[in-house]
N, C-alpha and C positions, 0 to 999 in steps of 0.2 A: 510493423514492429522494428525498432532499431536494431543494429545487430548485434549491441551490446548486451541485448536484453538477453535473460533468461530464457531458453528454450522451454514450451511448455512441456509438463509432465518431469521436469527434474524438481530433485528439492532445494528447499528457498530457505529456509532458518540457519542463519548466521550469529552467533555466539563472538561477540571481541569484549575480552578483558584487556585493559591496555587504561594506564594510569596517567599518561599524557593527555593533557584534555587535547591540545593542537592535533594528535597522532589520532586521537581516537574519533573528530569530528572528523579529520580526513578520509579513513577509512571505513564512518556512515552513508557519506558522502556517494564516496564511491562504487562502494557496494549499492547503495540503495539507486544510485545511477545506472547500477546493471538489472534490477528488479531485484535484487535479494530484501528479504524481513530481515532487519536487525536489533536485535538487543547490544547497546556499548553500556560496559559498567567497569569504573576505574580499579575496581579489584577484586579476589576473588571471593572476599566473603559477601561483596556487592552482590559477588553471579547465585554464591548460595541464597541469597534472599528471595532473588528475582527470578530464578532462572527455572525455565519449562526445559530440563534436562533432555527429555526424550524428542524433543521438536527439534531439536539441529542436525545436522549432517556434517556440518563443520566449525571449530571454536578456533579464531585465531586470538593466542595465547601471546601476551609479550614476557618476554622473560624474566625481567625481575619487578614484583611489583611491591607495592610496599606492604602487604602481609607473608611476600616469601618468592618462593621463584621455580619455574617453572619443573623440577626436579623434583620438587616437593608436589607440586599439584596433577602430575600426568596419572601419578596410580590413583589421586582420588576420582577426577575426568574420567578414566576407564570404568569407575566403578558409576558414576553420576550416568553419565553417557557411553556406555560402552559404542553406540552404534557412529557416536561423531569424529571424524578426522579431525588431530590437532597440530596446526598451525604455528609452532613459532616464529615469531618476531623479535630479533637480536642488535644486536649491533657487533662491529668489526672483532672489538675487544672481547666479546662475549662469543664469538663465534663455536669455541672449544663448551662451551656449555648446550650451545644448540647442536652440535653435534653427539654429544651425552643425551638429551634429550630424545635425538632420533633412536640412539639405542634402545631407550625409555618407554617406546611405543610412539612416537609424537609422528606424524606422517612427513613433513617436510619444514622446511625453516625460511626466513626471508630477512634480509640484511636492512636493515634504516639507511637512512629515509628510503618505506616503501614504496618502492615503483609500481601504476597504477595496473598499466600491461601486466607488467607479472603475477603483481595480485589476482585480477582477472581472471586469467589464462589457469591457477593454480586450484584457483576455486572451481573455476566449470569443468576441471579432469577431476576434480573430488565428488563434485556433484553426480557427473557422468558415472561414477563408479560408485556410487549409493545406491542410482538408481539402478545400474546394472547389477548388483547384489539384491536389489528387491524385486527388483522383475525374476530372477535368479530363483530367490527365495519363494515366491509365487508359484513360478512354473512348478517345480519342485513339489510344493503342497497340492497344487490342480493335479498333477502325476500319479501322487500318491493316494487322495481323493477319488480318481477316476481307477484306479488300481483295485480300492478296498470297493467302489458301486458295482465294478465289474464281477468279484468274486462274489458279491451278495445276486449280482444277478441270474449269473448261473447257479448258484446254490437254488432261487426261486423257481427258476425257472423248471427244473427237475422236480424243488416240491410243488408246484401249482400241478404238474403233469400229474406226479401220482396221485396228488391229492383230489385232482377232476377227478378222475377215476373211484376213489374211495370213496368221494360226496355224493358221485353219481348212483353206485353202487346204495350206500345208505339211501338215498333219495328215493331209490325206488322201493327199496323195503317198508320206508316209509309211507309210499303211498298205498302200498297193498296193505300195510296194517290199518291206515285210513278208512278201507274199503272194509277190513273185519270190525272196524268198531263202529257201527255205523251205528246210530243210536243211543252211544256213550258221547256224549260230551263234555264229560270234563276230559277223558281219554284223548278225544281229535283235540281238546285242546292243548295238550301236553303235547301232541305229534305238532300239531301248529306251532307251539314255540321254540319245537326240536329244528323243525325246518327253517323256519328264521335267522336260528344262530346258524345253520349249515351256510345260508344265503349270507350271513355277515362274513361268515370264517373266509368263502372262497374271495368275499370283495375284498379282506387283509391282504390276501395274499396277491390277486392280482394290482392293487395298487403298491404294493411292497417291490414288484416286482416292475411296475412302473415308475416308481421313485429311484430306481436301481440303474434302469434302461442309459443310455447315453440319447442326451438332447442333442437332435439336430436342427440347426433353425434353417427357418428358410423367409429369410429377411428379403422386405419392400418396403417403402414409403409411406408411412399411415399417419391422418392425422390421431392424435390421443384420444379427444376427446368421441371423435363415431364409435374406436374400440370402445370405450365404455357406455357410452349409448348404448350400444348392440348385448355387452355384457346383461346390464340392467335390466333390457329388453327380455333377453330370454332366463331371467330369474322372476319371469312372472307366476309361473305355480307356487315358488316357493314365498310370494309376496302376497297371496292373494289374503282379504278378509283380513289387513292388518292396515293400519293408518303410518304411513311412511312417507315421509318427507326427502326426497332424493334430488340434490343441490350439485348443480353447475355454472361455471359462469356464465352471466348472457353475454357478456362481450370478450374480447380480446384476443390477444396476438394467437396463433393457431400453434399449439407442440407439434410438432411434426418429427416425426425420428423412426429412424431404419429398425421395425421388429417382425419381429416374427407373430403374425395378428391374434392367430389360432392357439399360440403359446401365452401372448399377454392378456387375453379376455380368459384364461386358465387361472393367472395370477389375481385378477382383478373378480373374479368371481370367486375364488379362495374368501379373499378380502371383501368382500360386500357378506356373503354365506355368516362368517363369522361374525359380523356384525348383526347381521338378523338371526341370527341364535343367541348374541349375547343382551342386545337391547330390549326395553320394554315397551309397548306403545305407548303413547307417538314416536317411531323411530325419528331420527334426522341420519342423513348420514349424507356431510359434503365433502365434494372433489375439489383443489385447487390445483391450479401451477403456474411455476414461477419460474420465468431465465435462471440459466445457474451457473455453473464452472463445474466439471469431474475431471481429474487428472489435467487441469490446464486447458482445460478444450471447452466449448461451447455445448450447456446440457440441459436439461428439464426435468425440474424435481415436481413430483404430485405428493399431492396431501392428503388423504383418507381419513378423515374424522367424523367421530359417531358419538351418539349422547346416553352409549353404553354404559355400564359401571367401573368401565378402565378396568385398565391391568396391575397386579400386585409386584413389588419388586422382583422377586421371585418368578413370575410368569413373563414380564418382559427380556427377563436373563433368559428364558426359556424356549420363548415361544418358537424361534423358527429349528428347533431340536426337532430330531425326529423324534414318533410318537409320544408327542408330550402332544395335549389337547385338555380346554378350558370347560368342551362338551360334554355332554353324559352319555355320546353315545361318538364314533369316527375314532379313524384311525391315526389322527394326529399326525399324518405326512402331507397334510396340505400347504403349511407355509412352509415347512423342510424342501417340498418341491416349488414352491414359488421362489424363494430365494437361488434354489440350484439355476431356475430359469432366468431369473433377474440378474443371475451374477454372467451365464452364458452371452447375455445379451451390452458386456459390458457394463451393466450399470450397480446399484447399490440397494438395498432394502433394509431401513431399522424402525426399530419403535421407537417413537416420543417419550424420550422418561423425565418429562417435565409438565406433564399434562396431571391438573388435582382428579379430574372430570373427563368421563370418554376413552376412547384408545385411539392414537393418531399414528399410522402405518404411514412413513412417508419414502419417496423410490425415486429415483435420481437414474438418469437414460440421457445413452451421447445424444445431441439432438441430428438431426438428420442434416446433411453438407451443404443442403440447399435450404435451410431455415435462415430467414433475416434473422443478421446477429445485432 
């Protein structure tokens, strides 16, 4: 990579309003020599037509354009983009207004005819400190995330204790009353559904309290495709005496990426589970992947799709919430916990919300250092 280029994992969306068409193909040019995305548009009601507000980092603004000037446009920017640094571009005589500007909010100024170096150099400490405010902003939420699973952990933790005890305690009452009704059955069967729900209540709580826990991984080299094999493999009771159709590719490049194997056939068995509760026979349910890019780096997105009845707006907003569940019966922290694992491991997990037909879970994973790129 040249050294000009963008560094991966910074941001790339570049905003120039600038009414010079000469100044404006320059600084495409330019920038788009360095890897930056650019939108150039000669004015600003241009930018309001065109512009994906929240995708910049940085707007280089020239200062007077022909619907107004830059005095007038910073406080509407703030409100369009609050998140983007703005850039003017002035000339000699106009100097005194770029510096009104910086009072303005505008982050820094640049004199015509723009020097390329400066340009450059001006953008990748803007960029550098985007991303250093959203890594910033991230930590922060993981912090306060692992903050609030910790207080729920310990709170479980204490009720699962009393509550063994309590259910233990009932469990056996239950069974001695078992033993005086012997000959009433509709009675054992009322004890039989009492115990059931006793046996549902304690798994609430221990997986409650496993959703809670902090993931530790313990990452090695795996291809993707054996973990799902092996997943598959051992959802064979819950497959049997149903017609299913379970789709891999027979060829191609191998995913390979650093996970935690024990943690991802968790996630992936989540996701198959859900599918064969919600499909009807003939299931289908196929695997893809596809090279990819997360955060600038070399990744592997997989595809999960199923010839289920799909998800409702509503239920794809919803789905990886905890206890929210599609089922008539589960605790609804299975993809609450597959996402916490999937995001642990670096990578991403959402639904398809463009699918008429099916549900398609697709999950995006750094690919491993030694994967041909």
């Amino acid at each position: 990579m040249p050294n000009n280029q963008v560094q991966p994992n910074l941001p790339t969306h570049i905003l120039v309003i600038e009414d010079d068409a000469d100044t404006r193909c320059n600084l495409i040019d330019i920038l788009q020599l360095d890897g930056f995305e650019v939108l150039a548009v000669p004015s600003f009601t241009a930018a309001q037509r065109e512009a994906n507000w929240l995708a910049y980092f940085a707007i280089v603004l020239d200062r007077k354009l022909p619907d107004g000037n830059s005095e007038t446009f910073l406080p509407q920017l703030k409100q369009l983009a609050p998140q983007a640094a703005v850039v003017i571009v002035t000339g000699y005589e106009e100097l005194s207004g770029a510096i009104a500007a910086l009072r303005n909010g505008a982050s820094d100024y640049l004199i015509k005819p723009v020097d390329a170096d400066t340009l450059r150099a001006r953008l990748r400490q803007l960029a550098e400190k985007r991303r250093a405010e959203l890594e910033l902003k991230a930590a922060n939420a993981r912090m306060l995330q692992a903050e609030r699973l910790a207080a729920i952990g310990q709170m479980m933790t204490g009720l699962v204790h009393e509550s063994r005890n309590a259910l233990q305690r009932s469990e056996a009452c239950l069974e001695m009353l078992s033993l005086n009704l012997q000959g009433q059955q509709d009675s054992l069967e009322l004890v039989a559904r009492v115990q059931k729900a006793q046996k549902k209540l304690h798994e609430l709580f221990e997986e409650v309290r496993n959703y809670a826990a902090p993931i530790k991984l313990q990452r090695t080299e795996h291809d993707l495709r054996e973990i799902l094999e092996e997943t598959w493999d051992n959802l064979v009771w819950s497959r049997q005496n149903r017609k299913i159709s379970f789709v891999l590719p027979k060829s191609g490049a191998s995913a390979r990426c650093s996970v935690d194997a024990s943690r991802l056939e968790q996630v992936f068995r989540n996701i198959f589970e859900n599918s064969l509760a919600a499909c009807a026979d003939p299931v289908c349910i196929e695997v893809t992947w596809t090279r990819t890019t997360l955060n600038g780096s070399p990744a592997w997105q997989l595809n999960f799709v199923d010839n289920g009845p799909g998800l409702s707006p509503e239920q794809r907003a919803k789905i990886f919430e905890p206890f929210f569940t599609t089922k008539p019966t589960g605790t609804g922290l299975g993809m609450a916990i597959s996402q916490r694992i999937i995001t642990e491991h670096d990578g991403t997990i959402t639904v398809c919300d463009s699918r008429s037909e099916g549900t398609e879970i697709i999950i995006t994973l750094p690919a491993a250092s030694t994967s041909p790129s």
